[in-house]
C-alpha distance (Angstrom), angle and dihedral (degrees) to the residues before:
residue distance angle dihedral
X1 . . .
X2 3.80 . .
X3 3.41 124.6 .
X4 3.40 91.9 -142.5
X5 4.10 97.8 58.3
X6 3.85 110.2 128.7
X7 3.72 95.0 -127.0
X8 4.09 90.4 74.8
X9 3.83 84.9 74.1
X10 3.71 99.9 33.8
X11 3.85 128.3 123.6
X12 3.29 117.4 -106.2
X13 3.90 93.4 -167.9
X14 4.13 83.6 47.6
X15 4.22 81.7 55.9
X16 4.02 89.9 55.4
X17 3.83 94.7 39.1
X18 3.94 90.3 57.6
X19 4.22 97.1 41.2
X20 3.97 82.5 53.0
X21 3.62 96.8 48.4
X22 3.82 91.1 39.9
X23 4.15 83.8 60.0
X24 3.22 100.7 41.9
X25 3.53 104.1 35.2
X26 3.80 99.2 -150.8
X27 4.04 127.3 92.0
X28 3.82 92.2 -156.5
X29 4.07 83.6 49.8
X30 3.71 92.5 53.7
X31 3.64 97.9 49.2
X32 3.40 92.9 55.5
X33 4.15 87.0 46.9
X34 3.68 95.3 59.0
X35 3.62 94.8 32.0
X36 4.01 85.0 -113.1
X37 4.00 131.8 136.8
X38 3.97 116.8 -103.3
X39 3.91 84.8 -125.1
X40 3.98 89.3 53.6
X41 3.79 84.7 44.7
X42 3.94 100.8 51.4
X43 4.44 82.6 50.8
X44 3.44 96.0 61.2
X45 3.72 93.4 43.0
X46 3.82 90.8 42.8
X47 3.81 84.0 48.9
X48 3.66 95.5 56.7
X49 3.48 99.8 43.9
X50 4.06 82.4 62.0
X51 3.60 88.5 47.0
X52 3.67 95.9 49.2
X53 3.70 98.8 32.0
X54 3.38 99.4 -132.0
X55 3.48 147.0 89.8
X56 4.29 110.0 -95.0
X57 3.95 100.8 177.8
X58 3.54 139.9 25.3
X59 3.78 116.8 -147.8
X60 3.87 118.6 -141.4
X61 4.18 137.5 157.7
X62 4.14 87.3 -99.5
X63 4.24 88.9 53.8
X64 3.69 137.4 -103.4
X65 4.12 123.3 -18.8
X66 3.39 117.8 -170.0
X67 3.83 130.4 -125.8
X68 3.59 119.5 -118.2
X69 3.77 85.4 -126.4
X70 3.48 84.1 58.4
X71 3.77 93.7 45.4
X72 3.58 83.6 61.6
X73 3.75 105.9 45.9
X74 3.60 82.8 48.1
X75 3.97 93.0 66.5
X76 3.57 90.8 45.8
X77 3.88 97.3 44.5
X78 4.41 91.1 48.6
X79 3.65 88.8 53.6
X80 3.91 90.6 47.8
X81 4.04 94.8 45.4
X82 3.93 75.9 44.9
X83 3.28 99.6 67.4
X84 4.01 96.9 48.8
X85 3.61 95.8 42.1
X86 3.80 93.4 50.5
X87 3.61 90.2 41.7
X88 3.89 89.5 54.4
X89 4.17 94.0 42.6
X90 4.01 85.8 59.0
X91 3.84 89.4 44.9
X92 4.02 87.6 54.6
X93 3.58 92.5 52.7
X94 4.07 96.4 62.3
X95 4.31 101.8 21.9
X96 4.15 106.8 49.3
X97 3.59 83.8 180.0
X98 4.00 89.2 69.9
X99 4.29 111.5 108.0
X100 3.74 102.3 -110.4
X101 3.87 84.9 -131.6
X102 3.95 96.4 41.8
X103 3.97 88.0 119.1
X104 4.04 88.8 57.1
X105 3.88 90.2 51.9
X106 3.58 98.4 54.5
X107 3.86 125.7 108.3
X108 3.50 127.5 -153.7
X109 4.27 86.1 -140.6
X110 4.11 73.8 65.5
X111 3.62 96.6 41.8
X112 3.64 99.6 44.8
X113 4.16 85.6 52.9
X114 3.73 91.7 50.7
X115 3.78 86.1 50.1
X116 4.19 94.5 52.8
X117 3.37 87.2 48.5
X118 4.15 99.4 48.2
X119 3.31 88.7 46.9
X120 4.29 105.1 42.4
X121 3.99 82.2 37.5
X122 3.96 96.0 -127.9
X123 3.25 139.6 45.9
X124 3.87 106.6 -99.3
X125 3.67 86.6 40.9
X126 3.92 82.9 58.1
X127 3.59 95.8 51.8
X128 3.79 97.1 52.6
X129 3.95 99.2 46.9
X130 4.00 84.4 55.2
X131 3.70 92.7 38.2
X132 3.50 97.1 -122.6
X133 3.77 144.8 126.9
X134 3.55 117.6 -83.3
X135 3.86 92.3 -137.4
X136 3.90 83.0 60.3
X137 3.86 99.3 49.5
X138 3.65 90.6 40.6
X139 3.75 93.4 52.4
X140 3.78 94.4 42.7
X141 3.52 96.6 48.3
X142 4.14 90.0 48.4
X143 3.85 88.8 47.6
X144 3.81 90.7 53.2
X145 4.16 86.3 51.8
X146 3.76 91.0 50.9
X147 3.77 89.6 49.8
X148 4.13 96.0 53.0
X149 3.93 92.7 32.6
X150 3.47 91.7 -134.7
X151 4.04 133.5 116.5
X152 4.45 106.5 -105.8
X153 3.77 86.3 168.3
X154 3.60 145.1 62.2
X155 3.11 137.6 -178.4
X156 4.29 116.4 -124.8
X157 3.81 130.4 176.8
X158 4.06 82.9 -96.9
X159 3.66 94.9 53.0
X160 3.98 145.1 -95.5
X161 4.22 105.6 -10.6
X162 3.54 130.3 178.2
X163 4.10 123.0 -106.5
X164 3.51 124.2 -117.7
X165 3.61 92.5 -110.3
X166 4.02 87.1 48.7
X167 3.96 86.2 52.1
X168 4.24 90.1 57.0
X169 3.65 93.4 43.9
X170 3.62 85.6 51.8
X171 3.92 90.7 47.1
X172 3.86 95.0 56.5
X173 3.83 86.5 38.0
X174 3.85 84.0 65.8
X175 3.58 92.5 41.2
X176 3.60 86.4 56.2
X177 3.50 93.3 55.8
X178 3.70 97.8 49.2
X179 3.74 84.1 50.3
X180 3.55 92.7 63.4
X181 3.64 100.8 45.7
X182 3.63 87.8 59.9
X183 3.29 94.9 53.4
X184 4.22 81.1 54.8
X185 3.62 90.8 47.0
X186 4.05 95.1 53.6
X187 3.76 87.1 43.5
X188 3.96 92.0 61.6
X189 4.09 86.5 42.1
X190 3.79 95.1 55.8
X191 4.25 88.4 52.8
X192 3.94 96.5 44.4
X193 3.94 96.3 -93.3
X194 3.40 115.1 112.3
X195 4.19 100.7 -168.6
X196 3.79 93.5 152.5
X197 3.71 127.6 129.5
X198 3.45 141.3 -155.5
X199 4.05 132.7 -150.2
X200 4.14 112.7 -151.6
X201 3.54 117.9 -171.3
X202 3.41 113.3 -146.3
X203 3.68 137.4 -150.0
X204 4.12 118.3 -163.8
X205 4.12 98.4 -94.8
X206 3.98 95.1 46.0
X207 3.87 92.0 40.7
X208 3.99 93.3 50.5
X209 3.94 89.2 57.5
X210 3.91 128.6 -35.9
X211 4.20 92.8 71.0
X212 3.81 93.4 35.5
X213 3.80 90.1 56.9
X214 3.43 102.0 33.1
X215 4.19 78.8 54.2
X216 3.75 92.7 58.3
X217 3.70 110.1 49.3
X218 3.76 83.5 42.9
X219 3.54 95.4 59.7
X220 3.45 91.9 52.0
X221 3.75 86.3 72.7
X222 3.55 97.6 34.1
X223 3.97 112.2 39.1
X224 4.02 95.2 166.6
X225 3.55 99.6 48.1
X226 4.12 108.2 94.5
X227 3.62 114.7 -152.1
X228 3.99 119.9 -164.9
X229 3.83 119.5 -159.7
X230 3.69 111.8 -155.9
X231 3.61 127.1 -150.6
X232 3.45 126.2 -162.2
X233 4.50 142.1 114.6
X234 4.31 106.8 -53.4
X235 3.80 80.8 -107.7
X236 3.93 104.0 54.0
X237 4.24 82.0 44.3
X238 3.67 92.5 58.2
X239 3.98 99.3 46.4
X240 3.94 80.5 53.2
X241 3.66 91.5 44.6
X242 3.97 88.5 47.0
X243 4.14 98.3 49.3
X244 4.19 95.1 42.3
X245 3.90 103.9 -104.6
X246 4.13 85.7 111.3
X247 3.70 122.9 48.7
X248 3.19 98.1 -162.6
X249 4.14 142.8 -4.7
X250 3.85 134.2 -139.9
X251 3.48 130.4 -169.0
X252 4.36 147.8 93.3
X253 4.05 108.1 -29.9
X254 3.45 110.8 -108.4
X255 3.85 126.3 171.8
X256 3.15 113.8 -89.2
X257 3.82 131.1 -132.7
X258 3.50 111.5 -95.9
X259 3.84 135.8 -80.5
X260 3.67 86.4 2.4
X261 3.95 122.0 153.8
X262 3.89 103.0 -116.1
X263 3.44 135.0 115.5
X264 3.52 125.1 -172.1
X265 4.00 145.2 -168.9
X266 4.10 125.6 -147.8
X267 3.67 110.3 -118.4
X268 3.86 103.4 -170.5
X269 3.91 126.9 -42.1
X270 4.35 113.2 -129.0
X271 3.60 126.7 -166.6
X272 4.14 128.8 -107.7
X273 3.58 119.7 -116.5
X274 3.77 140.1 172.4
X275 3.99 115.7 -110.3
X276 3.64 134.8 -161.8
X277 3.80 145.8 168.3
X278 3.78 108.8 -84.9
X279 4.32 89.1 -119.0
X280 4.05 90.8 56.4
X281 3.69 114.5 129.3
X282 3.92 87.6 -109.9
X283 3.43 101.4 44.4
X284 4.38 91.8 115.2
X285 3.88 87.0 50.1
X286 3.80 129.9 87.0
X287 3.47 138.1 -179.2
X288 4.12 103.1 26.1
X289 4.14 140.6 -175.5
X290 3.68 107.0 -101.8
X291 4.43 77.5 -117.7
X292 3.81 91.7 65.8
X293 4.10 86.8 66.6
X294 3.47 104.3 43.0
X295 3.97 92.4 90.4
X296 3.75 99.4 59.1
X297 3.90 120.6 67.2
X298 3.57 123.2 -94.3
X299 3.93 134.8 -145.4
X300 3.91 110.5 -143.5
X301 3.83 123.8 -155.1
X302 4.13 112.7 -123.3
X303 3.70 116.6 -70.8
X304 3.88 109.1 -90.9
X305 3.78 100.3 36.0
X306 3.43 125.7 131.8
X307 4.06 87.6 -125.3
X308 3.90 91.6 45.7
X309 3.88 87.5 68.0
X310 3.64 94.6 36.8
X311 4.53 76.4 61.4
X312 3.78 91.1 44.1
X313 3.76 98.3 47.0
X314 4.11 84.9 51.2
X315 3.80 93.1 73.6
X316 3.70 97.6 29.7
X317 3.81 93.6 60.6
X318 3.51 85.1 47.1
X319 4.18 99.3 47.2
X320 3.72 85.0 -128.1
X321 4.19 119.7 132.1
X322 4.23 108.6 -119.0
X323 3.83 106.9 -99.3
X324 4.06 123.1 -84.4
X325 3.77 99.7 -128.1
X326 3.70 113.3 67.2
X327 3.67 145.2 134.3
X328 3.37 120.0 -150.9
X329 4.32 109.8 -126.8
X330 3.65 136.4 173.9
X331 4.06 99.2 169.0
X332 3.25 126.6 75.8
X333 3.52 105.5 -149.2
X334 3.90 85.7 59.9
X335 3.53 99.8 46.0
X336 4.24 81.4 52.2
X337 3.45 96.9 57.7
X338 4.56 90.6 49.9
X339 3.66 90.7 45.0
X340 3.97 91.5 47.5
X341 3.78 91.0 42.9
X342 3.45 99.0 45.0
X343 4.48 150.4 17.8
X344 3.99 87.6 -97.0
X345 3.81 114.1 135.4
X346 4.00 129.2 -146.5
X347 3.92 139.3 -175.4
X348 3.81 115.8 -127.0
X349 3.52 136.1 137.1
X350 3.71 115.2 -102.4
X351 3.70 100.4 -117.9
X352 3.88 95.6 60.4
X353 4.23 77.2 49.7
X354 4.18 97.9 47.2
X355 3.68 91.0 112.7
X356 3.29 99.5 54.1
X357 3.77 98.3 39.6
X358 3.61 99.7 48.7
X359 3.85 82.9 52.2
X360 3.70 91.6 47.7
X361 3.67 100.5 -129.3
X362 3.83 91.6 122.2
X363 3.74 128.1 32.3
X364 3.74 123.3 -139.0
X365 4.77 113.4 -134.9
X366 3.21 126.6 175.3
X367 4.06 121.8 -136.8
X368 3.72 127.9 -138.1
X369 3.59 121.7 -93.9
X370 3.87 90.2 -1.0
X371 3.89 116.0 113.9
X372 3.77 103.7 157.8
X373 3.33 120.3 173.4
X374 4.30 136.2 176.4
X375 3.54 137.5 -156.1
X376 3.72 116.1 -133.7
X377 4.26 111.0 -151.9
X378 3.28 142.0 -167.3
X379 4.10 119.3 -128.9
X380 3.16 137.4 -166.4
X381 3.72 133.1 153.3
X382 4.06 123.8 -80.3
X383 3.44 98.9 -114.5
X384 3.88 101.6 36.3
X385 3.91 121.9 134.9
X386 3.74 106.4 -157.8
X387 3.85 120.5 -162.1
X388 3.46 123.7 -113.5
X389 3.64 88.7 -106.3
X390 3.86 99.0 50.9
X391 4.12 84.1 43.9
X392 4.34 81.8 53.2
X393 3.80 85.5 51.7
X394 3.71 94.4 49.7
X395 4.06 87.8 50.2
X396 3.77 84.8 60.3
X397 4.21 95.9 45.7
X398 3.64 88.1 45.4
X399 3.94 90.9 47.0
X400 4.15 93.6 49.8
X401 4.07 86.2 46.7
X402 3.88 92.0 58.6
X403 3.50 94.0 46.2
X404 3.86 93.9 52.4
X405 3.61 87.3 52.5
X406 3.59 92.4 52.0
X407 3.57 83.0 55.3
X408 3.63 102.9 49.4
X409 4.05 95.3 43.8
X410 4.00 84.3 50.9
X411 3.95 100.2 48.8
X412 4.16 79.3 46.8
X413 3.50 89.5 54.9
């Protein structure tokens, strides 16, 4: 998400002023609401409508009508307020000490500080990923703690870190965000300008083909709309996924930690086979005992990966102890350059190798007995509201992902 999007400076109170007048469809009405003057009212409106650049209410004898730009925003913007006021109703539940009002306090100057510093992990770490002073995160962030009543720091023999409970608060702050941006994106859509973007997470088989693909036939269609695909450990993906700087995540199921907010869709499930260089010793074999490759070294995928226990369960079923020589490798281009360089072996599924194989640098065998196979998903979180251009971008992911498993059940055939 760019640093440069409006909603980092927008009002939240301005965000509450608007839903209420949206509802009840008066200015006069939602003065007396929030226990505001009309003039004070008409600002934050007025100040919006700059924001937004667009027109949110049309004033006639009969009242207020509302836009159907504003209709939209105001989707967007009650699922944003959402999150914080349901966020702060839990809160209330467990700390009495909690201001009933806290979430009507808050600033987004505060909750874009508490976000620097979640994410950097301190607070002068904060300060230079937003490019600000550390006085100014530092006060922010302490301002924001005054207004909930509740500790979002402590103190650790490596310096100031954020709580857990400042770590959610900075979650649905992002979610927020992303929220908002949305709302910006399906603005431009409704006047001919798509200006959206979209944030894929993306795990080694999807990034080495399915999303990269998928990506290119659907720019053809839509030029402006910039798509970022984010590399990164399953786990780092997720947090991102979680606090609203991805949109969505692809990669090998896994099980998921529990009472977590995801859902996710199977994309295509690909088969688990051994790869080598073409000069190995075995290369004119096929079909081997799990014993005939315990003398070469092996390159394991990172512990906790749905391939690393495909490798582990290999020598369990066969009541053999995992080979000696190893090196432990999650990218692909490194494993490459060991399996090209030397007789070491490695599980994979031969989509995330097509490259290589159709270029015959590696050579896809098959072991005895072993018929591994992975689903690869697509996640995004529970409550998420795609647009209907991220939803057209989807289409095209899901279309690429049937067609490589066309592919694979036809070269197993």
């Amino acid at each position: 998400m760019s640093e440069k999007s409006p909603v980092k400076n927008v009002n939240l109170f301005h965000l509450r002023v608007f839903l209420t007048v949206c509802e009840l469809r008066s200015v006069s009405k939602a003065a007396h609401e929030l226990g505001r003057s009309q003039p004070a009212i008409t600002q934050a409106v007025n100040s919006l409508e700059k924001l937004f650049d667009t027109k949110l209410f049309h004033r006639t004898t009969k009242g207020i009508t509302v836009t159907e730009e504003a209709k939209t925003l105001e989707k967007r913007i009650a699922r944003a307020i959402g999150y914080m006021d349901s966020f702060f109703e839990n809160l209330l539940k467990n700390y009495s000490n909690v201001p009933k009002n806290a979430a009507r306090h808050i600033t987004i100057t505060q909750l874009n500080a508490l976000k620097a510093v979640a994410e950097a992990g301190s607070f002068s770490a904060g300060a230079a990923i937003s490019n600000k002073a550390n006085p100014t995160i530092h006060r922010a962030a302490r301002d924001l703690e005054h207004s909930v009543n509740l500790s979002l720091f402590e103190r650790t023999s490596f310096g100031v870190k954020p709580t857990k409970m400042a770590l959610q608060l900075a979650q649905v702050a992002g979610v927020m965000e992303r929220e908002l941006e949305l709302g910006l994106a399906e603005l431009a859509r409704m006047s001919d300008q798509e200006k959206g973007n979209t944030a894929i997470g993306a795990m080694p088989m999807a990034r080495s083909y399915i999303i990269p693909k998928a990506a290119t036939e659907f720019k053809e269609h839509y030029p402006s709309h910039k798509i970022s695909i984010v590399e990164g450990s399953y786990e780092y993906l997720l947090h991102d996924l979680m606090r609203g700087k991805l949109d969505f995540l692809i990669g090998a199921k896994r099980k998921l930690p529990e009472g977590i907010g995801i859902k996710e869709e199977p994309l295509l499930t690909e088969s688990i086979v051994l790869l080598m260089p073409k000069h190995h010793p075995l290369a004119e074999q096929d079909n081997f005992e799990v014993g005939e490759l315990l003398a070469y070294p092996w390159i394991l995928p990172r512990t906790s990966s749905p391939l690393r226990h495909n490798y582990e369960a290999l020598f369990l079923k066969s009541n053999l102890p995992e080979p000696v020589n190893v090196i432990e490798c999650n990218s692909l281009s490194a494993s490459r350059v060991i399996l090209e360089n030397s007789n070491t072996l490695m599980l994979l599924s031969e989509a995330q190798a097509r490259h290589e194989l159709v270029a015959n640098t590696l050579l896809s065998k098959r072991i005895k007995g072993f018929e591994a196979i992975r689903t690869i998903v697509l996640q995004y979180r529970s409550e998420a509201l795609l647009t209907t251009t991220q939803l057209a971008l989807i289409k095209h992911i899901k279309n690429v992902a049937l067609g490589e498993q066309h592919t694979e059940c036809f070269s197993e055939w």
